[in-house]
N, CA, C, O and CB atoms as a CASP TS submission, in Angstrom:
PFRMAT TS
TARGET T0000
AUTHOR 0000-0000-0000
METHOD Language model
MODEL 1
PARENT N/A
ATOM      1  N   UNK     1    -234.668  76.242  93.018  1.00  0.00           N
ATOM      2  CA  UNK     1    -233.724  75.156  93.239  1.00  0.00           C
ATOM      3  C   UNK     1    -233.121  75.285  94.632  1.00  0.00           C
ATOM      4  O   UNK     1    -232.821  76.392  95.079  1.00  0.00           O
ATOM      5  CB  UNK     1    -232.617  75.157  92.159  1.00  0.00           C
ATOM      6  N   UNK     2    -232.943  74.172  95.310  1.00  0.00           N
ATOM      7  CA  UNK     2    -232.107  73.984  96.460  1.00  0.00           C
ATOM      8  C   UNK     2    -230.397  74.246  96.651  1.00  0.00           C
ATOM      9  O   UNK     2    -229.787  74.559  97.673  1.00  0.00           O
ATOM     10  CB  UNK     2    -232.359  72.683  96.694  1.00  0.00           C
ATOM     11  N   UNK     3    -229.789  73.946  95.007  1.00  0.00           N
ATOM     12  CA  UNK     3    -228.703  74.061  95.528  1.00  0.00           C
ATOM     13  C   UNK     3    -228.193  74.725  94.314  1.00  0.00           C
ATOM     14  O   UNK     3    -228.633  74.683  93.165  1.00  0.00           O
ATOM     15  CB  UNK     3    -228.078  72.844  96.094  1.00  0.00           C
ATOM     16  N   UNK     4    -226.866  75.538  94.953  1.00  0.00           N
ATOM     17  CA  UNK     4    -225.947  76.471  94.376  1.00  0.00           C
ATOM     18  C   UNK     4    -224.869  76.022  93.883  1.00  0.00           C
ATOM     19  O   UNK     4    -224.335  75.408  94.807  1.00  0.00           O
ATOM     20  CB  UNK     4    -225.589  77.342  95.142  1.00  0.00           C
ATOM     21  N   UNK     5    -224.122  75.949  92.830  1.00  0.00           N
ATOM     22  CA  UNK     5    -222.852  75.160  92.076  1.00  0.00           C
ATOM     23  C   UNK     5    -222.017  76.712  92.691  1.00  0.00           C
ATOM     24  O   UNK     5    -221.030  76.550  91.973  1.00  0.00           O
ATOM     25  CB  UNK     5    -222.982  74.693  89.783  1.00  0.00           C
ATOM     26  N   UNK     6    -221.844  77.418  93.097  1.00  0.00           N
ATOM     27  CA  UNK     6    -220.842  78.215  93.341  1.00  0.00           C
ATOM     28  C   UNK     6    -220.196  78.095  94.498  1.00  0.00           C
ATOM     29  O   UNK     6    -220.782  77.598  95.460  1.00  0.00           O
ATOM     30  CB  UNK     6    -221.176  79.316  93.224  1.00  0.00           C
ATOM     31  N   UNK     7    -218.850  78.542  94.598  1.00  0.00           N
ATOM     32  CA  UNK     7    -217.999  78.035  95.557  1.00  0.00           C
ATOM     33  C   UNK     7    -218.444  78.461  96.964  1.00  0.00           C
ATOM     34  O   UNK     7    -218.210  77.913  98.041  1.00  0.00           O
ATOM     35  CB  UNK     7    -216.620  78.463  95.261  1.00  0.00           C
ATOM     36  N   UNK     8    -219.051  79.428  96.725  1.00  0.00           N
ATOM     37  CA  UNK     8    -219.210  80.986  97.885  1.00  0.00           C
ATOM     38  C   UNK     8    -220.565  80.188  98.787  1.00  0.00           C
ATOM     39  O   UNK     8    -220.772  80.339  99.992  1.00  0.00           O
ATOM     40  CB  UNK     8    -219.927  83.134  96.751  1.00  0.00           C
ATOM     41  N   UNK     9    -221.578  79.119  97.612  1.00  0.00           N
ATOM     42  CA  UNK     9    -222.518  79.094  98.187  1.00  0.00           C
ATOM     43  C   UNK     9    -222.953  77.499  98.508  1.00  0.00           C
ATOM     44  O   UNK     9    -224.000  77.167  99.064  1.00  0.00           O
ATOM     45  CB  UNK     9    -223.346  79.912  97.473  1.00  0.00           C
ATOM     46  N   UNK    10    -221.827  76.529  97.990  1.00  0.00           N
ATOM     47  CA  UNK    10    -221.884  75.505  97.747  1.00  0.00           C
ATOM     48  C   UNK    10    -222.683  74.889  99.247  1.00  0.00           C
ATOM     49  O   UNK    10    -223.836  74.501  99.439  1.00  0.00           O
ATOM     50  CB  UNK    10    -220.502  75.094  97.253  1.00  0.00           C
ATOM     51  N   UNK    11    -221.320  75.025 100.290  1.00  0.00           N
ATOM     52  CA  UNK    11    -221.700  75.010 101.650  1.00  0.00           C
ATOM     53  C   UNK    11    -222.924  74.905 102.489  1.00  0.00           C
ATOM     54  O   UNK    11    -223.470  74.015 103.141  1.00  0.00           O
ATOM     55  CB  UNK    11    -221.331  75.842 101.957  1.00  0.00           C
ATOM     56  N   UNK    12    -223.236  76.684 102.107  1.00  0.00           N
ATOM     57  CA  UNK    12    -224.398  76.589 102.997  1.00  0.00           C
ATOM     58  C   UNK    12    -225.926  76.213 101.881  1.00  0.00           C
ATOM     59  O   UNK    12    -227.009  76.300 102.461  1.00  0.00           O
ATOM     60  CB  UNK    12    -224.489  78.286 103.935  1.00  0.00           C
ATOM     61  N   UNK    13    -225.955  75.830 100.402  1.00  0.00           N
ATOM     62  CA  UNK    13    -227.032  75.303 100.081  1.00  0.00           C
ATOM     63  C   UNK    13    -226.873  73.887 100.495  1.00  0.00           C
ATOM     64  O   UNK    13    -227.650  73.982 101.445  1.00  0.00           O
ATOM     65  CB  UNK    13    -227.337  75.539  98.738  1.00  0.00           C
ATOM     66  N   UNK    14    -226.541  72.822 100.535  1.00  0.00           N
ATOM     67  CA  UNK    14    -226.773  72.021 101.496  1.00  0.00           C
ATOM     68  C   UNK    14    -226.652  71.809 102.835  1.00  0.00           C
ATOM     69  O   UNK    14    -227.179  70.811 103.326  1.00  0.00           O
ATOM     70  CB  UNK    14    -226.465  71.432 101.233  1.00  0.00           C
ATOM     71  N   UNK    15    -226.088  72.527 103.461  1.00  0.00           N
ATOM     72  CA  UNK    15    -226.629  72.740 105.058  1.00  0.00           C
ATOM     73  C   UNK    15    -228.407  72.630 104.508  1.00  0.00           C
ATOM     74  O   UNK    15    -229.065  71.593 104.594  1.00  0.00           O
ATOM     75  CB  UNK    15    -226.010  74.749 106.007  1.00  0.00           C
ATOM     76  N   UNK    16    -228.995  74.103 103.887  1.00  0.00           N
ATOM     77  CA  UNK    16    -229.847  74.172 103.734  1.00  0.00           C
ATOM     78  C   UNK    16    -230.522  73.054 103.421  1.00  0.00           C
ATOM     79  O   UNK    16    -231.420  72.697 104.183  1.00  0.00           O
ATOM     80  CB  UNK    16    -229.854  74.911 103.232  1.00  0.00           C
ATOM     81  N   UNK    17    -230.226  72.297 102.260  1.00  0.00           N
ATOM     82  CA  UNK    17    -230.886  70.868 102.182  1.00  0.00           C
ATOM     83  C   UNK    17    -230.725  70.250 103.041  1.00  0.00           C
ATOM     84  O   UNK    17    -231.799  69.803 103.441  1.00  0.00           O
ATOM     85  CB  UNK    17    -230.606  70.067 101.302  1.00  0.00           C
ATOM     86  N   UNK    18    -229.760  69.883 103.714  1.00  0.00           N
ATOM     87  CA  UNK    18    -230.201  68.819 104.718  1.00  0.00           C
ATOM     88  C   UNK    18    -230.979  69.280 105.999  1.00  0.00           C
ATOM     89  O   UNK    18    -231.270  68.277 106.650  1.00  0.00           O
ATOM     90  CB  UNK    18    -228.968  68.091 105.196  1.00  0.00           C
ATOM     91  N   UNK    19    -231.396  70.361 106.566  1.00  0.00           N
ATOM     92  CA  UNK    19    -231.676  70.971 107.444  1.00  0.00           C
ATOM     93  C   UNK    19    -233.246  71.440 106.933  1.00  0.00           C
ATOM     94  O   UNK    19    -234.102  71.016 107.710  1.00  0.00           O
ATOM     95  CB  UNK    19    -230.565  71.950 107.738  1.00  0.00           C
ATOM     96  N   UNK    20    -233.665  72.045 106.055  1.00  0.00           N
ATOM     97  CA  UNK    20    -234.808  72.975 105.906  1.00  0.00           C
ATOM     98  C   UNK    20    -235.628  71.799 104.370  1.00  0.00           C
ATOM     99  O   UNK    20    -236.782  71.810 103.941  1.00  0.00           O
ATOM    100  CB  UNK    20    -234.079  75.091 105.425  1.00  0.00           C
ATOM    101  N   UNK    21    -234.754  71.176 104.056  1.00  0.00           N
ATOM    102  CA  UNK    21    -235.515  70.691 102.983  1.00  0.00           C
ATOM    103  C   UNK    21    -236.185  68.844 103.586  1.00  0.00           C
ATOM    104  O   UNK    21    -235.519  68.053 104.253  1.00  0.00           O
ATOM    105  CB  UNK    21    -234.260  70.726 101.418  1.00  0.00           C
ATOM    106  N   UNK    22    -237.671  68.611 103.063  1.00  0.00           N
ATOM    107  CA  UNK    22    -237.814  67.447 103.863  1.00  0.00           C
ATOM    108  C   UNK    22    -237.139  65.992 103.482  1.00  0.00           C
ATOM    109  O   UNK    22    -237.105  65.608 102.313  1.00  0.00           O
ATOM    110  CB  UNK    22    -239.197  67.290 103.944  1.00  0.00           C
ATOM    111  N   UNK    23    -236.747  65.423 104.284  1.00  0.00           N
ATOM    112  CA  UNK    23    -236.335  63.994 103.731  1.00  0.00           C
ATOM    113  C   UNK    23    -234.841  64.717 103.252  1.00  0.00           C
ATOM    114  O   UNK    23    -234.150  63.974 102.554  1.00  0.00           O
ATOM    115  CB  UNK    23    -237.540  63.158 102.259  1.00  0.00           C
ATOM    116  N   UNK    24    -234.254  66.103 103.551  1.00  0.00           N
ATOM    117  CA  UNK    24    -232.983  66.007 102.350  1.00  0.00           C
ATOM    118  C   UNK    24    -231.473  65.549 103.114  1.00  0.00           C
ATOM    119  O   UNK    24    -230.360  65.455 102.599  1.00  0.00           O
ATOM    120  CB  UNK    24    -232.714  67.823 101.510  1.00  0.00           C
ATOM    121  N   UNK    25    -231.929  65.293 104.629  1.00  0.00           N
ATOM    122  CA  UNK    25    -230.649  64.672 105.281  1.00  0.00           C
ATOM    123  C   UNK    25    -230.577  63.371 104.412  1.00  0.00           C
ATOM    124  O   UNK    25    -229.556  63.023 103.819  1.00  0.00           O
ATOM    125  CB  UNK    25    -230.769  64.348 107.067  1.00  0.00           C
ATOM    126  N   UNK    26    -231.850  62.637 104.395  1.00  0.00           N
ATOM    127  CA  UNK    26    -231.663  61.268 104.310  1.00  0.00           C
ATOM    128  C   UNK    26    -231.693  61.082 102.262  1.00  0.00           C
ATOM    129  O   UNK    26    -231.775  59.997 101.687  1.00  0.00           O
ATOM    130  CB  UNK    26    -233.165  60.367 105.414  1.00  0.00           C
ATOM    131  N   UNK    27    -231.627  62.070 101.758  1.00  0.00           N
ATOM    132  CA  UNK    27    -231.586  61.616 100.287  1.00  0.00           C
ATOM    133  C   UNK    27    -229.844  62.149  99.768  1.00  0.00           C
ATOM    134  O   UNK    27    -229.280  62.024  98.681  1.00  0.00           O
ATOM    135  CB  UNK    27    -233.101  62.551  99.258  1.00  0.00           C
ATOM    136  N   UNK    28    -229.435  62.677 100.895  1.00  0.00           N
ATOM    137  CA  UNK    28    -227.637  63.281 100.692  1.00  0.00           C
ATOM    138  C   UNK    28    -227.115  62.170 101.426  1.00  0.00           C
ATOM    139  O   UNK    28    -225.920  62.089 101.142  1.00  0.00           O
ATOM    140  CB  UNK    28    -227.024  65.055 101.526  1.00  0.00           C
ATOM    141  N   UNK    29    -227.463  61.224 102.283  1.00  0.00           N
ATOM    142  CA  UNK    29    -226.870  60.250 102.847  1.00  0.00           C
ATOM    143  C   UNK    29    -226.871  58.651 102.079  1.00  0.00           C
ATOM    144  O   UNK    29    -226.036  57.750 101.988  1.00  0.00           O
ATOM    145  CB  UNK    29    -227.494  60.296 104.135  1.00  0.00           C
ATOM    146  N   UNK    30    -228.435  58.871 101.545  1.00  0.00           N
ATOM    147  CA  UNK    30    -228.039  57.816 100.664  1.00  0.00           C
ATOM    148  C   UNK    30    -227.375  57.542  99.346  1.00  0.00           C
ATOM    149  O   UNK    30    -227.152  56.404  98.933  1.00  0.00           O
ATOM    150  CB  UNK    30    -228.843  57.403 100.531  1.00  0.00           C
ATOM    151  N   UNK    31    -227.029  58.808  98.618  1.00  0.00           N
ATOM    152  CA  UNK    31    -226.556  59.381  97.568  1.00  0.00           C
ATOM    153  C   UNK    31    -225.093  58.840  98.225  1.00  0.00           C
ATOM    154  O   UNK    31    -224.772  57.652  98.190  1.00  0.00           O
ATOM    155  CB  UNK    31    -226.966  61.075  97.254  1.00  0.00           C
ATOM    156  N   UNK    32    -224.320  59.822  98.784  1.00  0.00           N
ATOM    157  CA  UNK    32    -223.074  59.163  99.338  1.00  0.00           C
ATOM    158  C   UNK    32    -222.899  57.819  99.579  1.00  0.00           C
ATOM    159  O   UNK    32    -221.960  57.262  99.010  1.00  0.00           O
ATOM    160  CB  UNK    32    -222.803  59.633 100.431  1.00  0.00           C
ATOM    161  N   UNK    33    -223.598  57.207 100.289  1.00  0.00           N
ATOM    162  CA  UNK    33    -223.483  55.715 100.860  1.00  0.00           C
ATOM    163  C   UNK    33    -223.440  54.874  99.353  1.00  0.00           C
ATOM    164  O   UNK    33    -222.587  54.036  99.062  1.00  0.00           O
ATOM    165  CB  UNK    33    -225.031  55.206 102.018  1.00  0.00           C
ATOM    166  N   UNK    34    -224.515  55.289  98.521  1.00  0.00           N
ATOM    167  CA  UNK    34    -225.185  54.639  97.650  1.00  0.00           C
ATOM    168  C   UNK    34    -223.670  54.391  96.642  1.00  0.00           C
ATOM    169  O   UNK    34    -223.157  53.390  96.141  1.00  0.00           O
ATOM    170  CB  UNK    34    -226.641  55.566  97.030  1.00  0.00           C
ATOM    171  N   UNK    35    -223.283  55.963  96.668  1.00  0.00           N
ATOM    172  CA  UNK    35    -222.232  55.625  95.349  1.00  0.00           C
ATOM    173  C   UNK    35    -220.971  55.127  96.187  1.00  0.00           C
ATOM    174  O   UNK    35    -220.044  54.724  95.484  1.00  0.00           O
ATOM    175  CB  UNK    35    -221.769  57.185  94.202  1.00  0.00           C
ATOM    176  N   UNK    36    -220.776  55.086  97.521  1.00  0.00           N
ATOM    177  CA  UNK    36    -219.692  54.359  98.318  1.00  0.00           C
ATOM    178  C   UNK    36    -219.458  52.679  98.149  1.00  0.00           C
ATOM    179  O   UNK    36    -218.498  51.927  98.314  1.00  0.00           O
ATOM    180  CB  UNK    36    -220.056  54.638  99.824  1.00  0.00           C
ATOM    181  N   UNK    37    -221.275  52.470  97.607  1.00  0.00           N
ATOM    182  CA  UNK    37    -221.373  51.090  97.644  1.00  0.00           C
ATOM    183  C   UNK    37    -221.106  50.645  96.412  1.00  0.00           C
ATOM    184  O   UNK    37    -220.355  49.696  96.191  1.00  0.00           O
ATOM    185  CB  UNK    37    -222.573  50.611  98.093  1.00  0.00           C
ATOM    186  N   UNK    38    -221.868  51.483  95.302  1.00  0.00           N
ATOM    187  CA  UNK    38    -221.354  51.197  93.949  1.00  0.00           C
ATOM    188  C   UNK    38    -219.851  50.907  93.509  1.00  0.00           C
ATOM    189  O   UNK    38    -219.602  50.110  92.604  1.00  0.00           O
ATOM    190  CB  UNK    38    -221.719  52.245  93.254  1.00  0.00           C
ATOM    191  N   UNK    39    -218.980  51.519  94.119  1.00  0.00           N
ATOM    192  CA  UNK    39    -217.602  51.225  93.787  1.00  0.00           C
ATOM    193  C   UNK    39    -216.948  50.618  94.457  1.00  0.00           C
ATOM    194  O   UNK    39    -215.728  50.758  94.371  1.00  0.00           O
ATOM    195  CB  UNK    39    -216.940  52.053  93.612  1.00  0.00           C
ATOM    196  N   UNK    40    -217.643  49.501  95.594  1.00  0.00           N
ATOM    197  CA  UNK    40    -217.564  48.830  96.399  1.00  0.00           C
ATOM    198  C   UNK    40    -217.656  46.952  95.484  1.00  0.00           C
ATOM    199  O   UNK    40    -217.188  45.816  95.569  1.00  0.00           O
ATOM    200  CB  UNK    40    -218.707  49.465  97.474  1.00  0.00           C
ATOM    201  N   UNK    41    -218.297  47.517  94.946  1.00  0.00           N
ATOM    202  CA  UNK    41    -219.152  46.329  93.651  1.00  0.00           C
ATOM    203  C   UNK    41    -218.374  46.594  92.619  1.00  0.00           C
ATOM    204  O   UNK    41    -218.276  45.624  91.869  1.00  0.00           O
ATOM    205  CB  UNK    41    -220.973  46.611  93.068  1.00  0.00           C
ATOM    206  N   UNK    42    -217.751  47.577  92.266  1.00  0.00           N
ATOM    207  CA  UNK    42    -216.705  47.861  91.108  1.00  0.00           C
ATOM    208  C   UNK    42    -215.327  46.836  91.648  1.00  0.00           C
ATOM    209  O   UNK    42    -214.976  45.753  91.179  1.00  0.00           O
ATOM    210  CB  UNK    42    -216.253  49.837  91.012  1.00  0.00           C
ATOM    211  N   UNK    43    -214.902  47.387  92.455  1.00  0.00           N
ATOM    212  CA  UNK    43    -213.863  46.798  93.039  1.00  0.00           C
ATOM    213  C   UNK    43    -213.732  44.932  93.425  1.00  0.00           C
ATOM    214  O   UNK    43    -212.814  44.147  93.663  1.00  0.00           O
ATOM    215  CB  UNK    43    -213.846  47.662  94.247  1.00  0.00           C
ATOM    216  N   UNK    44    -214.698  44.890  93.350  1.00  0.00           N
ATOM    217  CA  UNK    44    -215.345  43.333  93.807  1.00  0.00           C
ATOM    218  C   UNK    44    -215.170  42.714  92.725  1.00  0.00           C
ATOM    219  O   UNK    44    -214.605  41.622  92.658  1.00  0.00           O
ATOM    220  CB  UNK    44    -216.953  43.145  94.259  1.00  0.00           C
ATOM    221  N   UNK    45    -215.683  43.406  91.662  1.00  0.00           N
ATOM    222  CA  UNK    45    -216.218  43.018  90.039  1.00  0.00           C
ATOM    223  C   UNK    45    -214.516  42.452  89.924  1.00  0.00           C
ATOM    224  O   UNK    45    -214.082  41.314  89.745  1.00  0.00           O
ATOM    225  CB  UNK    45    -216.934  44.748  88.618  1.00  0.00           C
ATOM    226  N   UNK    46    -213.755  43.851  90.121  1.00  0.00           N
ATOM    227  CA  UNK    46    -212.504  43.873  89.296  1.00  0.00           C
ATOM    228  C   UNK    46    -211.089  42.583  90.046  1.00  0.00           C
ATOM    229  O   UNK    46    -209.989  42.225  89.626  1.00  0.00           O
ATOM    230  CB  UNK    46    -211.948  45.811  89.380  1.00  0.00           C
ATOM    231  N   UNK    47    -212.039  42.195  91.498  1.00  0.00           N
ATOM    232  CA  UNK    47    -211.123  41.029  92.389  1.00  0.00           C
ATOM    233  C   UNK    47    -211.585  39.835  91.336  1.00  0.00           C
ATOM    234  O   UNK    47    -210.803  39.087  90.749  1.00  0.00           O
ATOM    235  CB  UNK    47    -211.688  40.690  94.417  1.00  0.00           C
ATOM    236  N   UNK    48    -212.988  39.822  91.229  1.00  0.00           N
ATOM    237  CA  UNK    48    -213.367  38.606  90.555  1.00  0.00           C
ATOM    238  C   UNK    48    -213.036  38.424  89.545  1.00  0.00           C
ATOM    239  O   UNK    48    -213.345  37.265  89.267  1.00  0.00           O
ATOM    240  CB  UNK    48    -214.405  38.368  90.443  1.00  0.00           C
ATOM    241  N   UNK    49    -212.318  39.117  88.357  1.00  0.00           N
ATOM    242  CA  UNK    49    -211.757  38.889  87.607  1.00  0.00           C
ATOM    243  C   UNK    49    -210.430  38.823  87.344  1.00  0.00           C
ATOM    244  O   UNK    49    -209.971  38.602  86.223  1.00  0.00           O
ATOM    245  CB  UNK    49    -212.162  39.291  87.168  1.00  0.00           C
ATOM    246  N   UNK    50    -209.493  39.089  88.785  1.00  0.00           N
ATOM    247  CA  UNK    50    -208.256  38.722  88.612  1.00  0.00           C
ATOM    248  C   UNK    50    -208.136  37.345  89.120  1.00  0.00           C
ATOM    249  O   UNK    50    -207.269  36.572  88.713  1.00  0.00           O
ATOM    250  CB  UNK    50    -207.371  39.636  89.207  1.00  0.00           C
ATOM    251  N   UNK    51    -209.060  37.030  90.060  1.00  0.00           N
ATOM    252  CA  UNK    51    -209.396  35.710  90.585  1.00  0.00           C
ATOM    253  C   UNK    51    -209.309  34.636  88.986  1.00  0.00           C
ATOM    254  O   UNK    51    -208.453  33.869  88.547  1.00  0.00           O
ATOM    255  CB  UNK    51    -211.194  35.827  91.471  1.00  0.00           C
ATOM    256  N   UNK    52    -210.595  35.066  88.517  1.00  0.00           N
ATOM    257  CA  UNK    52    -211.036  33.793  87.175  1.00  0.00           C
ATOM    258  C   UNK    52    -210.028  34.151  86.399  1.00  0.00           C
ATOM    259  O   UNK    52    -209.965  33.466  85.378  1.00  0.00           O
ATOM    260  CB  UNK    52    -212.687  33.863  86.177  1.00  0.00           C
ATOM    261  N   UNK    53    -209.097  35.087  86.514  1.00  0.00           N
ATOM    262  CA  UNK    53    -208.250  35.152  85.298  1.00  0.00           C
ATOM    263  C   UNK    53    -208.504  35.707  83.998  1.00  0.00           C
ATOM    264  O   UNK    53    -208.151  35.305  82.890  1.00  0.00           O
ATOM    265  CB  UNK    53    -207.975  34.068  85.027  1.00  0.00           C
ATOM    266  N   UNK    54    -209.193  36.720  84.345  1.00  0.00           N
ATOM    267  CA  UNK    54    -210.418  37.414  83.186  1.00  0.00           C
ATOM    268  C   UNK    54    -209.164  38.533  82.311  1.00  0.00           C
ATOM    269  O   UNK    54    -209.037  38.465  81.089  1.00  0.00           O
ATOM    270  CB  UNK    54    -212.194  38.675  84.307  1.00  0.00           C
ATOM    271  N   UNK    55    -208.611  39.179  82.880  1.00  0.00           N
ATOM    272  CA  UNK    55    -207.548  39.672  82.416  1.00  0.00           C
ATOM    273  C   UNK    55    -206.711  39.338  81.282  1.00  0.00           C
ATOM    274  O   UNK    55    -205.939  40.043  80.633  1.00  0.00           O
ATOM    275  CB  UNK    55    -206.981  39.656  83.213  1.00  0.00           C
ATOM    276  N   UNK    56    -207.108  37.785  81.151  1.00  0.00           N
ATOM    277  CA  UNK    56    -206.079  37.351  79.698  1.00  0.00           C
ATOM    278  C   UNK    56    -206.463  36.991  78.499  1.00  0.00           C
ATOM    279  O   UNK    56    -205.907  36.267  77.674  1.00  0.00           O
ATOM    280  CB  UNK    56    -205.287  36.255  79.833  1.00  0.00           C
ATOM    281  N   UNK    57    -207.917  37.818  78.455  1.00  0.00           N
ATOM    282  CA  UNK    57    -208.708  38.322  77.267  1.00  0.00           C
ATOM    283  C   UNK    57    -208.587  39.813  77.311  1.00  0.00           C
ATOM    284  O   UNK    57    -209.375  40.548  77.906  1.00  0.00           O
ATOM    285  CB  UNK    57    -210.268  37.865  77.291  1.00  0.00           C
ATOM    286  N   UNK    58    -207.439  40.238  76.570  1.00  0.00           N
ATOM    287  CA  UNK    58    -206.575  41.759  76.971  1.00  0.00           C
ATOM    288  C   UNK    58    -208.234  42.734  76.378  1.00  0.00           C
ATOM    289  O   UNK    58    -208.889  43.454  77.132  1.00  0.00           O
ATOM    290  CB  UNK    58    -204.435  42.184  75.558  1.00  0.00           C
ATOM    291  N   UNK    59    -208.540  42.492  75.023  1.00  0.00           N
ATOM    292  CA  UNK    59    -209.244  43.339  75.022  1.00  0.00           C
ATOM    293  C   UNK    59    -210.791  43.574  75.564  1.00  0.00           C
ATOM    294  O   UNK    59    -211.351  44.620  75.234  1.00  0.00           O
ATOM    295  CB  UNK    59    -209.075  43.470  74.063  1.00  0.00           C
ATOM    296  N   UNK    60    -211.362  42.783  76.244  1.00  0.00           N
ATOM    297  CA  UNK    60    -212.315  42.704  77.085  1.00  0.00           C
ATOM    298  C   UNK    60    -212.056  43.336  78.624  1.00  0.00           C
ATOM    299  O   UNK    60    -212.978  43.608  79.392  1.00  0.00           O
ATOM    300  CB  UNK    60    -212.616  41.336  77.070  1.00  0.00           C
ATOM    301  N   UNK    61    -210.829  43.494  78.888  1.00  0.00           N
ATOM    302  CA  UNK    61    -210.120  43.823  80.425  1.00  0.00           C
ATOM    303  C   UNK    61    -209.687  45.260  80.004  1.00  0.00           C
ATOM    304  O   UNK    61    -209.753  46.193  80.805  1.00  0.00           O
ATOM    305  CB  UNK    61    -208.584  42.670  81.014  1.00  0.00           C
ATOM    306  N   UNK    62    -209.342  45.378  79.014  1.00  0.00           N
ATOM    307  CA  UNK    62    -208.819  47.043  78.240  1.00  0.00           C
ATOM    308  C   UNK    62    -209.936  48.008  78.377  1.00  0.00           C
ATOM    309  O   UNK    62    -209.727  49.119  78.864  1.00  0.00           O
ATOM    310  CB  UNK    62    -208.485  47.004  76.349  1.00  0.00           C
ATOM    311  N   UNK    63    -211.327  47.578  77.900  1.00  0.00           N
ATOM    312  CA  UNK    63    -212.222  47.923  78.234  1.00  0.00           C
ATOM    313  C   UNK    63    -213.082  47.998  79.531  1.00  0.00           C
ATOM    314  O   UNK    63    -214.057  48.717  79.750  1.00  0.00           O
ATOM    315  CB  UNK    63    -212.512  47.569  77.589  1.00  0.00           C
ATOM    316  N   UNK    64    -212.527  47.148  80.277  1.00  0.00           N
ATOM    317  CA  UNK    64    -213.071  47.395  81.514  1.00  0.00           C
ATOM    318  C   UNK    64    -212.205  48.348  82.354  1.00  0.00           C
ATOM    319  O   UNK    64    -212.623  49.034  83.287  1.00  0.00           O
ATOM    320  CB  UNK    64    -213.281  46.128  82.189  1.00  0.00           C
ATOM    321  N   UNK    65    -211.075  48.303  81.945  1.00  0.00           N
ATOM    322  CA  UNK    65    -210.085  49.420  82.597  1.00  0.00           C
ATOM    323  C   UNK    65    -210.555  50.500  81.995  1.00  0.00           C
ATOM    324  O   UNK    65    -211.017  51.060  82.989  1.00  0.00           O
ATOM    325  CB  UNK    65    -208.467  49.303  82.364  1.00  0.00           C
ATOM    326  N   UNK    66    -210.746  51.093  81.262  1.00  0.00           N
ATOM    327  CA  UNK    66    -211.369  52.054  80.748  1.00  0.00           C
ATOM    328  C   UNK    66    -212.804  53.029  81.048  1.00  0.00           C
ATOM    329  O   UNK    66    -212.942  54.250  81.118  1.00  0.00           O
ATOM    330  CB  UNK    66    -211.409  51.532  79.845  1.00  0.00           C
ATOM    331  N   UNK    67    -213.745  51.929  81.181  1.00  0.00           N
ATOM    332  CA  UNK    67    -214.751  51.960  82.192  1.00  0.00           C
ATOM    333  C   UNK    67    -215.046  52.427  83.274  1.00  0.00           C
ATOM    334  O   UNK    67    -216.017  53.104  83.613  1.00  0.00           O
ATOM    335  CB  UNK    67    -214.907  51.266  82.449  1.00  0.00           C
ATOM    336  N   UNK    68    -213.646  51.822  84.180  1.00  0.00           N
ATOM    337  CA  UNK    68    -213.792  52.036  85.362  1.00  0.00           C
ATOM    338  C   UNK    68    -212.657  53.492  85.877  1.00  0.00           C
ATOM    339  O   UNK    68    -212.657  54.261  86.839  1.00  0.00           O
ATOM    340  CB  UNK    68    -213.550  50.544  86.019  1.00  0.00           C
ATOM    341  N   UNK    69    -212.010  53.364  84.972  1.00  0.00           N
ATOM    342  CA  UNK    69    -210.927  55.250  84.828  1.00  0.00           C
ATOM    343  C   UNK    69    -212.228  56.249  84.637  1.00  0.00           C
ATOM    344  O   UNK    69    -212.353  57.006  85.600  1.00  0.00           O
ATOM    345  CB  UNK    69    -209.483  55.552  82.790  1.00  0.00           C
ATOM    346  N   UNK    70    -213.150  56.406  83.682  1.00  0.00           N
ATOM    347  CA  UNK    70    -213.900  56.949  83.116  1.00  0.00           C
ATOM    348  C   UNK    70    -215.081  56.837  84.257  1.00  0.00           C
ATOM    349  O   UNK    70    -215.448  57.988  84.491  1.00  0.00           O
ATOM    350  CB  UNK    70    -214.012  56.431  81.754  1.00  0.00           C
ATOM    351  N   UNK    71    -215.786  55.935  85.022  1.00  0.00           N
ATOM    352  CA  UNK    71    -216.212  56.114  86.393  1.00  0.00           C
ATOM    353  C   UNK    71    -215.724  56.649  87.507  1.00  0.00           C
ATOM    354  O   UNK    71    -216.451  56.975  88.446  1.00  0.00           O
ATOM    355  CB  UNK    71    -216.406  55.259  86.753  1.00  0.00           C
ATOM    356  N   UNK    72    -214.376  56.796  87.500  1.00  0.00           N
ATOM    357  CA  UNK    72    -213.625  57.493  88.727  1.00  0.00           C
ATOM    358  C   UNK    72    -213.537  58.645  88.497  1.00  0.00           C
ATOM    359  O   UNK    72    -213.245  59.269  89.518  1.00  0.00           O
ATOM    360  CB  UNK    72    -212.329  57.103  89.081  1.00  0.00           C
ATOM    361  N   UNK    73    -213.716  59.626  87.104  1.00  0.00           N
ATOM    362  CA  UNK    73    -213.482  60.885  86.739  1.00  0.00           C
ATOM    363  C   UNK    73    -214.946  61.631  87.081  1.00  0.00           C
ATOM    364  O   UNK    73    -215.092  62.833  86.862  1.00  0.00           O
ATOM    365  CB  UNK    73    -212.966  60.933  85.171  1.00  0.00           C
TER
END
């Protein structure tokens, strides 16, 4: 395996990936970007429904608050 879950080694196993492993700059950049964008579209989701007024179907919006707490964790 490429990478280390420990604190000591977290660091330098991705240096290592992005440096020694092929393609692994560009699969840690799109990973970041990727989920930067995903909650980019969350947030969008959650304008468009204060917009339409989606909110005043409490338990359909209860659940989406929920959703999206439970995506941020």
């Amino acid at each position: 395996t490429h990478y280390a879950a420990d604190t000591s080694l977290a660091f330098s196993s991705v240096s290592h990936m992005c440096r020694d492993v092929q393609f692994g700059w560009l699969i840690r950049n799109l990973h970041a970007n990727g989920a930067s964008l995903f909650f980019i579209c969350i947030y969008l989701h959650i304008g468009r429904g204060f917009y339409y007024g989606s909110y005043l179907n409490k338990e359909t919006w209860n659940v989406g608050v929920i959703l999206l707490l439970l995506l941020m964790a």
